[in-house]
N, C-alpha and C positions, 0 to 999 in steps of 0.2 A: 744615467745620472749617478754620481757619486755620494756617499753621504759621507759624515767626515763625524766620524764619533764622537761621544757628548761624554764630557770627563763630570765628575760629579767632587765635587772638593765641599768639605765640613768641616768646622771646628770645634772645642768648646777647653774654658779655661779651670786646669784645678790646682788647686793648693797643693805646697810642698812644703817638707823644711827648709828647703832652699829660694821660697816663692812661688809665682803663682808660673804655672805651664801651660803653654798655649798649643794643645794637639790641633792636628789635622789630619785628615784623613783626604786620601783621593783615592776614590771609588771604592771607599769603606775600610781601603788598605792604610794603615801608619805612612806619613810619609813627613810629619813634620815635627820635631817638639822645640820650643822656643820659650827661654827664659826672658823674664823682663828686662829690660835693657841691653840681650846679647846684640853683640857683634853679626852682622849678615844676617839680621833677623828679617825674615821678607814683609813690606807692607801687608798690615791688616787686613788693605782688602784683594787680597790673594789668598786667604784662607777662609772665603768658602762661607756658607750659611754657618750659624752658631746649630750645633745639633747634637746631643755629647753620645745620640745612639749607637755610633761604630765604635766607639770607647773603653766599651766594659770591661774588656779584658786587659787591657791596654792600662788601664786605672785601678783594676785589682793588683797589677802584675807589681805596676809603680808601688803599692799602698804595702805590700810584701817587702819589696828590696828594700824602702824606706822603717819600716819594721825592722828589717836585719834580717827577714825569713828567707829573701831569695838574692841569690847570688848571681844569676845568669838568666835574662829576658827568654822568652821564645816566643815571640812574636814575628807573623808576617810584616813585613815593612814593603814599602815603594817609594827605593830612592832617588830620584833624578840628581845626577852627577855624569862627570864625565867617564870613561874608562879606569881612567886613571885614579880619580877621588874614587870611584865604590870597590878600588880592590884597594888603594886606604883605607876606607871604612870597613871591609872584610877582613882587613887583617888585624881591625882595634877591637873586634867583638873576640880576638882571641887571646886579646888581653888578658891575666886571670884577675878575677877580683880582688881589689887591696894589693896588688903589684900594679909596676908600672913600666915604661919601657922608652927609651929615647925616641928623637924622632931621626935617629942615624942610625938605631936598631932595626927600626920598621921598612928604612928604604935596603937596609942589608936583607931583611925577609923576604921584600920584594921583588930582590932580582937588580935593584938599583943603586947598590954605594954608593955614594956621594948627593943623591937627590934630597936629605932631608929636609931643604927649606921645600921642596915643591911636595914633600911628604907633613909638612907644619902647614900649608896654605892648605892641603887637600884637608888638612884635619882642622881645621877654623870653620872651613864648608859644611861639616859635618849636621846634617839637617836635623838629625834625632840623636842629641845630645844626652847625657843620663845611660840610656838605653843603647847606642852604639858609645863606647865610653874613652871621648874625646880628653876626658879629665885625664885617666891613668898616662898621657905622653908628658914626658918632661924634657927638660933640657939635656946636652949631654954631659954638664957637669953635676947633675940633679937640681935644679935650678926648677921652678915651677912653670919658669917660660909664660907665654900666654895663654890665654882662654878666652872663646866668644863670649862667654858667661860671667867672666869677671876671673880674676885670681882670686881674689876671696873663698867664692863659691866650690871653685877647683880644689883650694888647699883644705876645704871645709868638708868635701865631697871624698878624699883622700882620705882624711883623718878619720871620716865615719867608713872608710869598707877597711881602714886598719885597727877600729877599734881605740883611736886616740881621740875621736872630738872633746874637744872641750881642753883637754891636754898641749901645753904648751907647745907652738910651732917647732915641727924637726925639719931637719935638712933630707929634702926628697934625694 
């Protein structure tokens, strides 16, 4: 007899400057953060009991870069994506902070010319937003293009790792 492993999924919701974030955890690993009203946010009841115990680090790490103290996560994560989206998303965590990078630059990283619409869908997918930083992609005119999170939020999120919040909108 076979047994078929038991995935254990939690979540618990905290405050930002940006709004409220909705972590989850599968099997105590990071594997989702979701702003209110984003885009491809998965039903509520897919993430899991409410239980904020796998978090702690995850929430200090957050409560740092929102500070201005940390510039670059290290946190284990657990992404489900296809091939394709988690070596998009390996290649946005090399983003630097407060820069930013086309989404015709990244399929040029990747090995891909010409793929940047299916390098823009891979990054809308992006499950752990904030922390894999879905924000730093722009257009290739510096356009601020889309965001699951809102363009608001994105141009919002920009301006704070450049040290402009609050300062009149520039041309990304």
């Amino acid at each position: 007899m076979t047994t078929t492993p038991t995935t254990t999924r939690q979540h618990t919701v905290v405050d930002s400057p940006y709004g409220a974030l909705t972590l989850v955890a599968t099997d105590g690993v990071l594997s989702g953060l979701y702003m209110t009203g984003q885009r491809h946010r998965p039903p509520a009841e897919t993430f899991g009991v409410s239980d904020p115990g796998p978090f702690d680090e995850v929430i200090r790490q957050l409560d740092a870069y929102f500070a201005g103290e940390l510039r670059e996560f290290g946190l284990p994560l657990e992404l489900a994506g296809t091939p394709f989206q988690r070596s998009v998303w390996a290649e946005l965590v090399r983003i630097p902070y407060g820069e930013t990078r086309s989404y015709g630059e990244l399929a040029d990283r990747l090995g891909k010319p010409g793929a940047s619409r299916a390098v823009g869908l891979a990054n809308g997918r992006n499950p752990v937003g904030i922390i894999v930083p879905c924000h730093r992609v722009i257009g290739a005119s510096g356009s601020l293009t889309g965001y699951g999170g809102g363009l608001d939020r994105k141009q919002r999120l920009l301006a704070f790792e450049r040290g402009t919040e609050g300062e009149a909108p520039a041309l990304f």
